[in-house]
LOZA-897591 format. One record per residue: residue in three letters; residue number from 0; x, y, z of N, C-alpha, C in turn. Coordinates in pm, 1 decimal, decimal comma, m for minus. Example, Ala and Ser with C-alpha at 12.3 -4.5 7.8 and 13.67 -1.06 7.14 Angstrom:
! LOZA-897591
aa  i  n_c1  n_c2  n_c3  ca_c1  ca_c2  ca_c3  c_c1  c_c2  c_c3
Ala  0  1319,0  m569,0  780,0  1230,0  m450,0  780,0  1320,0  m330,0  780,0
Ser  1  1285,0  m225,0  708,0  1367,0  m106,0  714,0  1290,0  3,0  787,0
***
This chain:
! LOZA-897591
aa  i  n_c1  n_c2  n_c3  ca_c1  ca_c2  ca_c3  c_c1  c_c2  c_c3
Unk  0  m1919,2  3962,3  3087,9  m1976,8  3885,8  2976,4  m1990,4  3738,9  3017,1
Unk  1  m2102,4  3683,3  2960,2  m2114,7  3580,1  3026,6  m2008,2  3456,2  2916,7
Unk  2  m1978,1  3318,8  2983,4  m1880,3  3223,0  2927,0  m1955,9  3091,0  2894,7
Unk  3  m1883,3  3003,5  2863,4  m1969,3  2861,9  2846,2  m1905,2  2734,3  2926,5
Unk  4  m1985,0  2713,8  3006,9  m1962,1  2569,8  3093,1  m1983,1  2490,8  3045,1
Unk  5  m1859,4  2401,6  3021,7  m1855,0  2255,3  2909,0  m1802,5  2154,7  2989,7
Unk  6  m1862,4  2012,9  2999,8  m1760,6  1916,7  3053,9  m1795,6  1805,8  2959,8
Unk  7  m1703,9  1761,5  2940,1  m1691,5  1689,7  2784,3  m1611,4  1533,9  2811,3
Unk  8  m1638,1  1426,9  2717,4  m1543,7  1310,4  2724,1  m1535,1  1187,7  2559,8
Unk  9  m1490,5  1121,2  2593,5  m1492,0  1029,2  2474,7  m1450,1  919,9  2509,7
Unk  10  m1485,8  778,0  2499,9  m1469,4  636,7  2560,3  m1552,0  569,4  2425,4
Unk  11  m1421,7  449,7  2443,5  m1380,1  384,4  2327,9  m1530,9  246,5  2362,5
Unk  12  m1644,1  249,2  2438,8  m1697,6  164,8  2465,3  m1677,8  69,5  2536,7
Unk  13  m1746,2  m97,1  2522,5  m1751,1  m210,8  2551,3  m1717,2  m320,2  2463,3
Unk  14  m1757,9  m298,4  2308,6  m1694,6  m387,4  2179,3  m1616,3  m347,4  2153,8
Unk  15  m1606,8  m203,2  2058,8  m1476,4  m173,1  1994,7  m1340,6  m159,7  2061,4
Unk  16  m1235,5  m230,2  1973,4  m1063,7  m193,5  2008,2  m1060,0  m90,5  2004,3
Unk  17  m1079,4  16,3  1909,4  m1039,9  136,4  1899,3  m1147,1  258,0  1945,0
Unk  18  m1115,6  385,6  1979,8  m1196,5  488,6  1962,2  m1178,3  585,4  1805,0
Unk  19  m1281,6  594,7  1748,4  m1271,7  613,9  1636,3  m1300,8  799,0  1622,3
Unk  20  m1396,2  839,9  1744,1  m1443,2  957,5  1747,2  m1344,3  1073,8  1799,1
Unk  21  m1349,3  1170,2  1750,8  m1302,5  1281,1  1816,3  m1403,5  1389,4  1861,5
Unk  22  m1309,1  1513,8  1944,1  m1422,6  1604,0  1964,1  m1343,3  1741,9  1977,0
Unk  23  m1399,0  1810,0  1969,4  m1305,0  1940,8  1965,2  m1406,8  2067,1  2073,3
Unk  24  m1315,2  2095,9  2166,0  m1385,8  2178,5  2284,3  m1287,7  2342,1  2269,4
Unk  25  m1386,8  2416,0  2188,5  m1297,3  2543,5  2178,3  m1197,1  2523,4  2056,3
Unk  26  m1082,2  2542,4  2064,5  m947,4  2501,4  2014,8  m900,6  2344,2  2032,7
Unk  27  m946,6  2286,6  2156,9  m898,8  2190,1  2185,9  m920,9  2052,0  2126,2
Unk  28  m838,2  2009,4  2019,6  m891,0  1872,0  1983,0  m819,3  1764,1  2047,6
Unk  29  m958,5  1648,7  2102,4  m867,2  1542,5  2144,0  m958,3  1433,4  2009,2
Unk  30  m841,6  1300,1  2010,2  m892,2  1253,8  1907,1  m815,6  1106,6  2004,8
Unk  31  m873,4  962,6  1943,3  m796,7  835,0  1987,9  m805,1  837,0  2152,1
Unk  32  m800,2  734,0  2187,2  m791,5  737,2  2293,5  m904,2  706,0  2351,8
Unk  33  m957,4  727,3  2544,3  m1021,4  805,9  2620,4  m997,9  924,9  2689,6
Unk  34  m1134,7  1036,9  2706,8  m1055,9  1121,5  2735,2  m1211,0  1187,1  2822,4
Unk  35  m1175,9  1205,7  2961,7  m1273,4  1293,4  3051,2  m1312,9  1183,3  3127,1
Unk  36  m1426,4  1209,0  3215,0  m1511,5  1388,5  3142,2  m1441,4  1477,1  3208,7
Unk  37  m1399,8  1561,7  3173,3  m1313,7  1731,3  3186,5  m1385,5  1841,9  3151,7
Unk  38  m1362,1  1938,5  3264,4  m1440,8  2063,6  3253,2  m1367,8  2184,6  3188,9
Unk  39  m1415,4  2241,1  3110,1  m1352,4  2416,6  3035,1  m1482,6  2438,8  3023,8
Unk  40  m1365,4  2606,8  3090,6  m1463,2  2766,6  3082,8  m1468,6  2816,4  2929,8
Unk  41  m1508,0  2841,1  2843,4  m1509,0  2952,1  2733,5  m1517,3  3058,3  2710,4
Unk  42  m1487,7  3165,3  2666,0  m1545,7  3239,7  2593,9  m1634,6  3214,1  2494,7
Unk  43  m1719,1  3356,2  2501,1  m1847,2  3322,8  2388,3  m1725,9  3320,4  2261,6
Unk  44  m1670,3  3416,3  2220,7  m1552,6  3412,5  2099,1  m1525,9  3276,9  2046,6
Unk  45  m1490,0  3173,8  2125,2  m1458,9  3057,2  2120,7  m1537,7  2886,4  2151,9
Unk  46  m1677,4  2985,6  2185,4  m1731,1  2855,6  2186,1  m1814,8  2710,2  2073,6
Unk  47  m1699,8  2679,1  2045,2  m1731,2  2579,9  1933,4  m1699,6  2434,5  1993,6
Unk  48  m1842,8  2374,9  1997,4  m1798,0  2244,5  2050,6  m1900,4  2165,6  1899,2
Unk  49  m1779,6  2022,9  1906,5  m1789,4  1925,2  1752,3  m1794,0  1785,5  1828,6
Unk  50  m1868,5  1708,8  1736,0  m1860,8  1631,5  1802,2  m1843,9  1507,8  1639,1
Unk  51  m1714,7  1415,5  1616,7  m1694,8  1365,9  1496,4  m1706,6  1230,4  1554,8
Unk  52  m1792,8  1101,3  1482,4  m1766,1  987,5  1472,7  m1709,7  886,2  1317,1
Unk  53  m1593,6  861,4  1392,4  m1526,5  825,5  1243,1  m1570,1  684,6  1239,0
Unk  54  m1621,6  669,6  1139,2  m1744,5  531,5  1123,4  m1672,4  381,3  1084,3
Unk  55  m1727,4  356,6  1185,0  m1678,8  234,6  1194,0  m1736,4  82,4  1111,7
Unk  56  m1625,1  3,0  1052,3  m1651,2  m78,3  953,4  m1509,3  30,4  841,2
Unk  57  m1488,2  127,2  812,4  m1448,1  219,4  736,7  m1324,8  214,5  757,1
Unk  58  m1199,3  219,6  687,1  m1028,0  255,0  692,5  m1039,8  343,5  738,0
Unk  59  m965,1  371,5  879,6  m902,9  481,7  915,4  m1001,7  616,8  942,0
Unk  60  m1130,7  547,0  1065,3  m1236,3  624,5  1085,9  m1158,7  746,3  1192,9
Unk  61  m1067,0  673,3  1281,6  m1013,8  783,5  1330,7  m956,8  886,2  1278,3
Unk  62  m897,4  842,8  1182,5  m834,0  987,0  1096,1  m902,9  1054,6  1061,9
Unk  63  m1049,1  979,1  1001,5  m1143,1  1088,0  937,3  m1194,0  1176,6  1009,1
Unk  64  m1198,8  1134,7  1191,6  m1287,7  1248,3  1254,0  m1157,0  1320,7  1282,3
Unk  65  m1034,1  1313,5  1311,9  m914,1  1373,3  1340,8  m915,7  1518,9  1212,5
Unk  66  m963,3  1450,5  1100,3  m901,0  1558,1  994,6  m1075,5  1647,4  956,6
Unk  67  m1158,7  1630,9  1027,3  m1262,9  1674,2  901,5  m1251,0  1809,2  1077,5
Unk  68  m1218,9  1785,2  1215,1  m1201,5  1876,9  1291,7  m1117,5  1948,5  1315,6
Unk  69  m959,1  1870,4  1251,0  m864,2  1977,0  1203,1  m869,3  2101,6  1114,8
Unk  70  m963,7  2055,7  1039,4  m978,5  2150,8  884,4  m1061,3  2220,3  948,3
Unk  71  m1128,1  2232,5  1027,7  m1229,8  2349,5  1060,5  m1176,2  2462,0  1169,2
Unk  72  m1088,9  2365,4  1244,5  m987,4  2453,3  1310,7  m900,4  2571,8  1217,6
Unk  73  m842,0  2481,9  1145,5  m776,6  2570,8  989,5  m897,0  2652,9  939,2
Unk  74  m982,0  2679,5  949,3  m1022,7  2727,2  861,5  m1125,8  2856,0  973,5
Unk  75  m1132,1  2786,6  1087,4  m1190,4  2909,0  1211,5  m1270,7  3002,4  1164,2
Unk  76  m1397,2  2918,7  1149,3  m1518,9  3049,5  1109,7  m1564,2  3155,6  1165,6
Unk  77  m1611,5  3251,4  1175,9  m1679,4  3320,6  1277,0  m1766,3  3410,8  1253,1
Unk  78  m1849,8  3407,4  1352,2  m1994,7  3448,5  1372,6  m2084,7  3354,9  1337,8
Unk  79  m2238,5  3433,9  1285,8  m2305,1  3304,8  1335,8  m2405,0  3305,8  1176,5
Unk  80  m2323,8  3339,7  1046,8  m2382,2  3347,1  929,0  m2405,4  3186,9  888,7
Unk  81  m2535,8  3106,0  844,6  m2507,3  3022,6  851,9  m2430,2  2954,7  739,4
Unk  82  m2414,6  3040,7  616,6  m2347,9  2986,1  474,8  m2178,1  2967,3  530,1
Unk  83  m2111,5  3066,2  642,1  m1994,8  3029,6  710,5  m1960,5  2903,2  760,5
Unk  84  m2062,4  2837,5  807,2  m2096,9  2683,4  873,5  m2066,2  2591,9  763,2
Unk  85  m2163,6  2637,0  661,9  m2184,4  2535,4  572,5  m2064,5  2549,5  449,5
Unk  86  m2010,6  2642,3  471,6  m1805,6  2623,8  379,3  m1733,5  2568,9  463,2
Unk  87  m1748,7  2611,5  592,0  m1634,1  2520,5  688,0  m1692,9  2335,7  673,5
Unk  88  m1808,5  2253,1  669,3  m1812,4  2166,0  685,6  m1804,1  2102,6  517,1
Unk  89  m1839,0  2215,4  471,2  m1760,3  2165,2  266,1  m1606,2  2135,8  269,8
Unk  90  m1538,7  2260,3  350,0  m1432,2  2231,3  354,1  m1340,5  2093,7  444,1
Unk  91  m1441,2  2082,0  523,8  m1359,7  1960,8  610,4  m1401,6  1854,9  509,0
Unk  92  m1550,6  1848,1  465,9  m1508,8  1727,2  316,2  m1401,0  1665,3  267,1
Unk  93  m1344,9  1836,2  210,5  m1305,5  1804,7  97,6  m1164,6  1768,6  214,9
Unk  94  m1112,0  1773,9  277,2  m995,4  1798,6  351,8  m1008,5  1619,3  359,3
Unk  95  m1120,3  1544,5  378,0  m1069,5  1435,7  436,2  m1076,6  1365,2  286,4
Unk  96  m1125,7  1398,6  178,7  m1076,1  1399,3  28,4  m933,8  1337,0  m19,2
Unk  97  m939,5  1507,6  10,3  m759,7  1508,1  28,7  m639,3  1444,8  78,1
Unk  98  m712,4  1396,3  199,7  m607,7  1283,9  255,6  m661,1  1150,3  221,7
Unk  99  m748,6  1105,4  117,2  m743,2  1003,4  66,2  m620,5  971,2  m56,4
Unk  100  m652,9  1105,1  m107,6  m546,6  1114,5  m271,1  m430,2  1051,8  m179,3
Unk  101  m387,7  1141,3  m31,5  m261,7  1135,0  m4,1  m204,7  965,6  31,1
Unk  102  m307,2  930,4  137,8  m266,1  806,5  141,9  m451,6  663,7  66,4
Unk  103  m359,0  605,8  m22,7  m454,2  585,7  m89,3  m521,3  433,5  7,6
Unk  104  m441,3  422,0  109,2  m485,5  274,8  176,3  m601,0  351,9  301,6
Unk  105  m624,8  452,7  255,1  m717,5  503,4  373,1  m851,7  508,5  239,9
Unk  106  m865,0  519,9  146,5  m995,7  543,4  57,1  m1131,9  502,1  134,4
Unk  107  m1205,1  603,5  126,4  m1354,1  525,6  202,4  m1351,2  534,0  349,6
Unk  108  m1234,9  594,9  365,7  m1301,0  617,8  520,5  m1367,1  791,7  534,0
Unk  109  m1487,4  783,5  680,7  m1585,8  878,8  670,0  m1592,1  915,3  799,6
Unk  110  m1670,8  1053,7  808,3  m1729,7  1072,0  993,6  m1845,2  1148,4  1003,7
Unk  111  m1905,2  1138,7  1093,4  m2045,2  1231,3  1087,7  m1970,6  1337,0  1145,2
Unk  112  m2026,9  1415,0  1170,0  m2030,3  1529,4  1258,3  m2119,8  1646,3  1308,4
Unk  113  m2109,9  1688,3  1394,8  m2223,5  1732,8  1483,8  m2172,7  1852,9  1565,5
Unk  114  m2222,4  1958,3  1586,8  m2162,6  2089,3  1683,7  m2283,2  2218,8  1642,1
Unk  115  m2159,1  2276,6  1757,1  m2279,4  2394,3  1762,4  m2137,2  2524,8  1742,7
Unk  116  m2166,1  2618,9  1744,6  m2100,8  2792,5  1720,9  m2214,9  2887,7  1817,1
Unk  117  m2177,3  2931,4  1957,2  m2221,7  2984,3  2061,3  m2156,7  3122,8  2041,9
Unk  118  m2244,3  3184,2  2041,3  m2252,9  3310,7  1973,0  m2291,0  3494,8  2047,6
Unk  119  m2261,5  3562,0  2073,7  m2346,0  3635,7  2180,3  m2495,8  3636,6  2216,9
Unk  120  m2519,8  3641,8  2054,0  m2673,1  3644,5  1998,5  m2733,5  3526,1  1995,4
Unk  121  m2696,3  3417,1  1967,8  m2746,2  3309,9  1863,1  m2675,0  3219,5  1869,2
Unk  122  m2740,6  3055,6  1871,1  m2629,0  2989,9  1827,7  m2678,1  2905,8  1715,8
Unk  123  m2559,4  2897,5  1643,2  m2545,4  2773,6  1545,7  m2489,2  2636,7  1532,0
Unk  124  m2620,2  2563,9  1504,6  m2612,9  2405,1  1529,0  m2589,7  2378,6  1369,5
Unk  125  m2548,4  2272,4  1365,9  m2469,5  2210,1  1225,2  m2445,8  2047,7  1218,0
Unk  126  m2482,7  1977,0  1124,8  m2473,3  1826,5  1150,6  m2416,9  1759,1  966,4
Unk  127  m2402,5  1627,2  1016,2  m2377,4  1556,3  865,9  m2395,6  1413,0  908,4
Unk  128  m2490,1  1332,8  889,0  m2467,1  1177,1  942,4  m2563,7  1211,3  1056,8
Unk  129  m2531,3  1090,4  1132,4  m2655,1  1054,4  1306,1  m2563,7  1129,7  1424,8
Unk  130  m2527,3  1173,2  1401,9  m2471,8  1213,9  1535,2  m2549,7  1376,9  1577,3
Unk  131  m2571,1  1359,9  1676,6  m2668,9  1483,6  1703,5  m2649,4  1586,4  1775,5
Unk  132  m2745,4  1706,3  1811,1  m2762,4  1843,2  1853,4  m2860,0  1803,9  1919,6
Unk  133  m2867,5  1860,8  2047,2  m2991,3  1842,4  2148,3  m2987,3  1971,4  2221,1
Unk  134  m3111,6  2052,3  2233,0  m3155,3  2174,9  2356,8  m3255,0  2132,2  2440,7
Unk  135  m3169,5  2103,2  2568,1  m3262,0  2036,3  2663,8  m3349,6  2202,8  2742,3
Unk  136  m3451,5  2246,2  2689,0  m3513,9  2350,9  2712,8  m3670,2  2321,8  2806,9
Unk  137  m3648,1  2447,0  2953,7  m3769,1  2397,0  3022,2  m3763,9  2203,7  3043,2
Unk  138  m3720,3  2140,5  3097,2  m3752,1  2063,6  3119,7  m3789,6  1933,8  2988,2
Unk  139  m3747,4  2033,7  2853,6  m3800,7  1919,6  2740,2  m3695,4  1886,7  2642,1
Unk  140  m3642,5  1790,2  2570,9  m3503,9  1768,3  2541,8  m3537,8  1813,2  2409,5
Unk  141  m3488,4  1837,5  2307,9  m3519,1  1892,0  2106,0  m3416,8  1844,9  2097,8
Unk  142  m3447,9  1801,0  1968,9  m3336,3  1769,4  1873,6  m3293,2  1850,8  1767,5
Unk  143  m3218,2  1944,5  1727,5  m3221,1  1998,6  1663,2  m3146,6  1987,3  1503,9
Unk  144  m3026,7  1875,7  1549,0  m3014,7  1785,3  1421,8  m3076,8  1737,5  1378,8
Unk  145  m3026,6  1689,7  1256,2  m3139,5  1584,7  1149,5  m3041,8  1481,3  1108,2
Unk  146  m3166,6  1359,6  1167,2  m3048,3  1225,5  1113,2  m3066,8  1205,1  982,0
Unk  147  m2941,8  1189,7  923,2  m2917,7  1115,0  745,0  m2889,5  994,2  759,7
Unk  148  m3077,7  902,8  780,8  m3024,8  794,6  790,8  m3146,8  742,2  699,4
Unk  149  m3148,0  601,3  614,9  m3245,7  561,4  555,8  m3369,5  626,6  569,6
Unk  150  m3501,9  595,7  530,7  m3600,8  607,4  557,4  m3658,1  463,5  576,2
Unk  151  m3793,9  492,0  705,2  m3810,6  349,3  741,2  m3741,3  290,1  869,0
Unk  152  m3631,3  361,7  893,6  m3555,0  288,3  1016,2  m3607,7  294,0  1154,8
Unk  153  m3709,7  359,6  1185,8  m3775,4  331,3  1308,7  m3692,1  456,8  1363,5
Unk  154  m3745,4  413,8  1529,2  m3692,9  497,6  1618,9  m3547,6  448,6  1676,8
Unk  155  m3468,4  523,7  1667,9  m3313,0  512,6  1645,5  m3244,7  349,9  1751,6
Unk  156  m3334,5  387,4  1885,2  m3282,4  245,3  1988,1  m3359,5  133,4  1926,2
Unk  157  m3466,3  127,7  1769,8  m3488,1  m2,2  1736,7  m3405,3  m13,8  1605,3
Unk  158  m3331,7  65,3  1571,8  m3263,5  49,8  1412,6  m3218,4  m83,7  1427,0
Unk  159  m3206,0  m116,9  1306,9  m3141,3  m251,3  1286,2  m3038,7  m226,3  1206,7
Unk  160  m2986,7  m129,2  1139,0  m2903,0  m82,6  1085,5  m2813,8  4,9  1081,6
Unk  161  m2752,3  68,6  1069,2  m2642,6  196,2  1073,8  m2590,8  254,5  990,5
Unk  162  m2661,8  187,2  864,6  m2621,2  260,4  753,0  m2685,2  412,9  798,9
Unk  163  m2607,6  543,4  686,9  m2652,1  673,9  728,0  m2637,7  708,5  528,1
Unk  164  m2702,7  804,4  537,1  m2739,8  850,1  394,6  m2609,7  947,1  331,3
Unk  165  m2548,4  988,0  425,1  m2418,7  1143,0  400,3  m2355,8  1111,2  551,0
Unk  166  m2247,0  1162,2  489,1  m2130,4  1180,1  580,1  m2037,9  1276,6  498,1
Unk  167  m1948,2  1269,0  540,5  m1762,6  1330,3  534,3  m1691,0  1246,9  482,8
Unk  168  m1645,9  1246,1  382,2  m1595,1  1116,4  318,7  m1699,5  994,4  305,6
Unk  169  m1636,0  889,8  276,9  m1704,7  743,0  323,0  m1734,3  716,7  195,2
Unk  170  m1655,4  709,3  98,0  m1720,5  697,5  m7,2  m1570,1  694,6  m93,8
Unk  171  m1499,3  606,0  m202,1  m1398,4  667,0  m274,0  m1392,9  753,6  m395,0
Unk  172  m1494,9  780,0  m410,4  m1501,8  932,5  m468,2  m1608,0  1005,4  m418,0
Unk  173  m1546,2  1156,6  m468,6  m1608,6  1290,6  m392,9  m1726,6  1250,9  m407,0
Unk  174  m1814,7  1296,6  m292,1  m1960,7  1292,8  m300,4  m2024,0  1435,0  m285,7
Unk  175  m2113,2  1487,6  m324,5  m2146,0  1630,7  m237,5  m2228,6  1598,2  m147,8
Unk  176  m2191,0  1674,3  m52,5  m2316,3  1655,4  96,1  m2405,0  1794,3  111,2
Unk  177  m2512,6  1778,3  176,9  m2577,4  1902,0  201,9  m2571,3  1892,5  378,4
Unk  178  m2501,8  1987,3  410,3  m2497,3  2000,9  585,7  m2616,0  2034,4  633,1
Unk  179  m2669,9  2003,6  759,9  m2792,4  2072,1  817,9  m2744,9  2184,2  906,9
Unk  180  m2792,0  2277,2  882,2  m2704,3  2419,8  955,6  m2816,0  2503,4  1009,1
Unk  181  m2851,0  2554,4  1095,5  m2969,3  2618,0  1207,7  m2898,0  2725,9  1266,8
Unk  182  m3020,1  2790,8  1356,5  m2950,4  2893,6  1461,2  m3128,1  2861,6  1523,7
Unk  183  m3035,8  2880,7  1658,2  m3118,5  2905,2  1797,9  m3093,5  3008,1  1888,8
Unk  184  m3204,8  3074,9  1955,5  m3142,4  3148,9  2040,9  m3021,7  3106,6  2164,7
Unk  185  m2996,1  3250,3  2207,4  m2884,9  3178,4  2305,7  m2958,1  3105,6  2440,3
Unk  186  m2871,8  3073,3  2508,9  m2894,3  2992,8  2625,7  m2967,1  3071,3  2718,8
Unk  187  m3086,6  2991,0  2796,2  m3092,5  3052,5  2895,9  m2986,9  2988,2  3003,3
Unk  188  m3089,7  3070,6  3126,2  m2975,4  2977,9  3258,3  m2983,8  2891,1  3275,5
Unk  189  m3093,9  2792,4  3248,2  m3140,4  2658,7  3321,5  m3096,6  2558,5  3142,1
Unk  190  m3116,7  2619,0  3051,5  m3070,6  2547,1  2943,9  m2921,5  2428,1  2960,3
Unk  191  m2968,7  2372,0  2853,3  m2816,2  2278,1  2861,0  m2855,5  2239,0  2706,4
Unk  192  m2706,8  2273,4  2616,9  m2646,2  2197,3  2514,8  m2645,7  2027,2  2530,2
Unk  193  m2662,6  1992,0  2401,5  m2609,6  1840,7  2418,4  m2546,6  1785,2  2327,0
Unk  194  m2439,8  1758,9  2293,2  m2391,3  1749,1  2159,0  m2312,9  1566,2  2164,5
Unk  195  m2403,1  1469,2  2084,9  m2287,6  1311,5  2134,7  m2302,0  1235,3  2041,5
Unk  196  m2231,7  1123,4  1978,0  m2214,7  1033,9  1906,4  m2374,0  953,8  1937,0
Unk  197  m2360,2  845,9  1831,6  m2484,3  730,5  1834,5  m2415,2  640,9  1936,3
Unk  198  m2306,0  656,8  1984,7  m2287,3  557,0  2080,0  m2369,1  566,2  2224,1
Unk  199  m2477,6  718,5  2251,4  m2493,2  745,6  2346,9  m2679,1  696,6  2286,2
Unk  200  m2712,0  799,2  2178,8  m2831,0  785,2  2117,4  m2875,9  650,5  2087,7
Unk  201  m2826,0  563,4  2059,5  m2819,1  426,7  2000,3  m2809,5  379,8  2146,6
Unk  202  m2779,3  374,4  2275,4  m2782,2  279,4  2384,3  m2922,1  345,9  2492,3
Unk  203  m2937,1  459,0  2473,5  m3020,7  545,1  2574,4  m3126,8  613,6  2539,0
Unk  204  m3242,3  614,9  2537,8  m3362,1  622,8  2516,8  m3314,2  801,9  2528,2
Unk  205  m3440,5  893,2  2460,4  m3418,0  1014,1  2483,5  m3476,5  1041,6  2623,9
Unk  206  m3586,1  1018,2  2616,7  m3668,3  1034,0  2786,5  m3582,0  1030,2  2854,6
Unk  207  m3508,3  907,0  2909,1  m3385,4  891,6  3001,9  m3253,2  997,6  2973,7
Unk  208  m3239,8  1026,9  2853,5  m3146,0  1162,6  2892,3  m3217,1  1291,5  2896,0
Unk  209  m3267,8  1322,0  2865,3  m3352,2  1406,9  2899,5  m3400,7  1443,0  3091,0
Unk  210  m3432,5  1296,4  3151,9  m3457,1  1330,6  3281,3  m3331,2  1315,9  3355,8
Unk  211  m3219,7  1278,1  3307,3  m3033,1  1300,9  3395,0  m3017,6  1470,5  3329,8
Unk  212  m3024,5  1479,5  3203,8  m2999,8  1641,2  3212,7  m3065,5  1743,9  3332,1
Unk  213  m3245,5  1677,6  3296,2  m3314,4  1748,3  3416,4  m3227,4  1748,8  3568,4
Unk  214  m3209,5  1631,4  3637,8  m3196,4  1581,3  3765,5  m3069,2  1660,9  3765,1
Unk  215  m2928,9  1684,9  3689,1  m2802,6  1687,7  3719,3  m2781,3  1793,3  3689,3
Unk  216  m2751,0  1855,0  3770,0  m2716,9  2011,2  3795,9  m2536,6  2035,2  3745,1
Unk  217  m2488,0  1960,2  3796,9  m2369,9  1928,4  3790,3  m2331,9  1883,1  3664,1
Unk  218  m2248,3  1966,2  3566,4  m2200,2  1892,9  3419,3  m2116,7  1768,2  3390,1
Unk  219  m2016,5  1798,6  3498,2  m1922,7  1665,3  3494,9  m1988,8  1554,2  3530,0
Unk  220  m2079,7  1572,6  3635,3  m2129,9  1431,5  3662,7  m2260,2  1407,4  3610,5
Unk  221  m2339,2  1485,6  3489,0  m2416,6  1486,3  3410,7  m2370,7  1398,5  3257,7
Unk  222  m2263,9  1415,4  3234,5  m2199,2  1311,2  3132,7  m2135,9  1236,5  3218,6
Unk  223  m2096,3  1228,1  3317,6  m2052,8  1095,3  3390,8  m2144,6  968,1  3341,2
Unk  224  m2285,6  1000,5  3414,6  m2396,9  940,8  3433,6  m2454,1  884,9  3317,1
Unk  225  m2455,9  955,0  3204,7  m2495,2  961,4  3034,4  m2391,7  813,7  2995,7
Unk  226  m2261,4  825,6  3007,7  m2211,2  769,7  2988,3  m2206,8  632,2  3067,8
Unk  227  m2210,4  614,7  3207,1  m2287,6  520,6  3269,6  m2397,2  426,0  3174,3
Unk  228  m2491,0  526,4  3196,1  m2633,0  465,8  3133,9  m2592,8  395,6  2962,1
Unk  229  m2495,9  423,5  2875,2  m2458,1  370,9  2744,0  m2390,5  229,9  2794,6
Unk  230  m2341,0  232,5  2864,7  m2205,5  118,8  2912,4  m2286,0  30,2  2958,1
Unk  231  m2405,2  86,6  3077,9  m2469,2  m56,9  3158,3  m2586,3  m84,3  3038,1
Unk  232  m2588,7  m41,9  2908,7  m2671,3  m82,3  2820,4  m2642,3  m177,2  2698,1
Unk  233  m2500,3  m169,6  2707,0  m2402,7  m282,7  2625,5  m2301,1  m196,4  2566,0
Unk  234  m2345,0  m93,2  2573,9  m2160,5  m9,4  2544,6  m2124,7  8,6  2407,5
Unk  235  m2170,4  m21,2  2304,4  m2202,8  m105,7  2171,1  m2106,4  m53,4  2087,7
Unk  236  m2094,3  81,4  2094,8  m2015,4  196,7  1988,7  m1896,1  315,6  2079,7
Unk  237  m1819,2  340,2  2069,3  m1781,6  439,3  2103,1  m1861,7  554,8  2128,6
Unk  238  m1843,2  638,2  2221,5  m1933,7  718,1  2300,9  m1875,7  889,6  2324,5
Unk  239  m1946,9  939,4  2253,8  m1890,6  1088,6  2296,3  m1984,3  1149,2  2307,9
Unk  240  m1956,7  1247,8  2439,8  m2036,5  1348,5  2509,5  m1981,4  1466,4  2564,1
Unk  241  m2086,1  1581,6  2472,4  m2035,2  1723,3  2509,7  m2188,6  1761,8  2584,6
Unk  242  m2166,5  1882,6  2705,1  m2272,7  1925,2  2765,5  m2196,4  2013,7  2789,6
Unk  243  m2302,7  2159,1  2769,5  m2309,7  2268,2  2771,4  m2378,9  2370,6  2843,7
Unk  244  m2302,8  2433,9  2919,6  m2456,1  2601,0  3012,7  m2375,4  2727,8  2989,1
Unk  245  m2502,7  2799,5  2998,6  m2412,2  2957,1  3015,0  m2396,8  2906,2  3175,0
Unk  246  m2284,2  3016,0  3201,4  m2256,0  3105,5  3322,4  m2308,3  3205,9  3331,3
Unk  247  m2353,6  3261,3  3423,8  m2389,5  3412,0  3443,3  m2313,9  3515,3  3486,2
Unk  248  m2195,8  3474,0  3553,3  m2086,5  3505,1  3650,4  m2036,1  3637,3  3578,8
***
């Protein structure tokens, strides 16, 4: 059966003190910190890669991406129905809700989030906020998220803003969100996942990732490079990057 080749990372930028984003590879959540780029094998069973930016300006953005990827862990959907997607990302809502009641000096803090559910058949992409889904297919990059961001804001490397329309929290009372939830077929061989914060989208033109996905055969040093190209561009936001292939093996 074939598995999923992931090499993944997270860096706190060039401005910000903190890293606010987390990411969750499989089971594995790392959150705070820097972390990669590091390679894991998957199983199809297990291939869930997330990608959370806990928004910054906001109390306690790290917690928010810490808890809205905890709760989905807790809550371990499976298969590739997409109304399953869209309770698990209700539920991480309400989860980072919840830890407002708990500690009330966190109120208003939020995170986008972004991932996919790799599937035998199918996969399912899922978003909330700017943080995105990309199928770099044949040679052409898609987006398959949808940004919740104003209308009017141009093309994302001219925004002048960062406001986003929905998130995960971010707000001190409940808001309802509507998730964007899809399915694509599975991977081919030459395919590549792309799953990363606006810290990458916001510094790097798509064309230009699009032609390092093309050129880089190699995953680890395919987000090496991604991440490169954000940093020698001013580094601006915290930066997370997941990339994805089948194996055939």
């Amino acid at each position: 059966m074939p598995s999923l080749e992931v090499a993944a990372l997270t860096n706190v930028g060039l401005v910000r003190k903190i890293n606010e984003d987390a990411v969750l590879i499989g089971t594995d959540l790392i959150s705070e910190g820097e972390f990669g780029p590091e390679r894991f094998t998957l199983p199809i069973h297990i291939g869930l890669l997330i990608v959370a930016d806990g928004m910054g300006g906001h109390r306690n953005g790290a917690l928010a991406s810490r808890t809205a990827l905890s709760a989905i862990l807790q809550m371990s959907p499976s298969g590739t129905e997409l109304w399953r997607w869209e309770n698990a990302i209700h539920f991480a809502n309400d989860a980072i809700y919840d830890a407002m009641e708990r500690t009330p000096s966190s109120r208003g803090m939020g995170t986008t989030i972004a991932g996919v559910a790799v599937g035998e058949d199918e996969i399912v992409y899922f978003n909330v906020g700017d943080s995105r889904v990309y199928r770099h297919l044949r040679g052409e990059l898609i987006r398959l998220s949808h940004d919740d961001v104003p209308l009017g804001t141009g093309p994302r490397t001219k925004r002048l803003s960062h406001q986003i329309t929905q998130s995960l929290g971010g707000r001190t009372a409940k808001t309802t969100i509507r998730p964007h939830v899809g399915t694509t077929s599975i991977l081919d061989a030459e395919d590549t996942l792309l799953i990363c914060s606006d810290g990458l989208t916001d510094m790097v033109p798509e064309k230009l990732v699009s032609s390092t996905i093309a050129e880089e055969q190699d995953l680890e040093r395919c987000v090496r490079r991604l991440l490169r190209l954000a940093l020698d561009a001013g580094g601006r936001d915290n930066i997370s990057i997941i990339a994805a292939r089948m194996s055939r093996v």
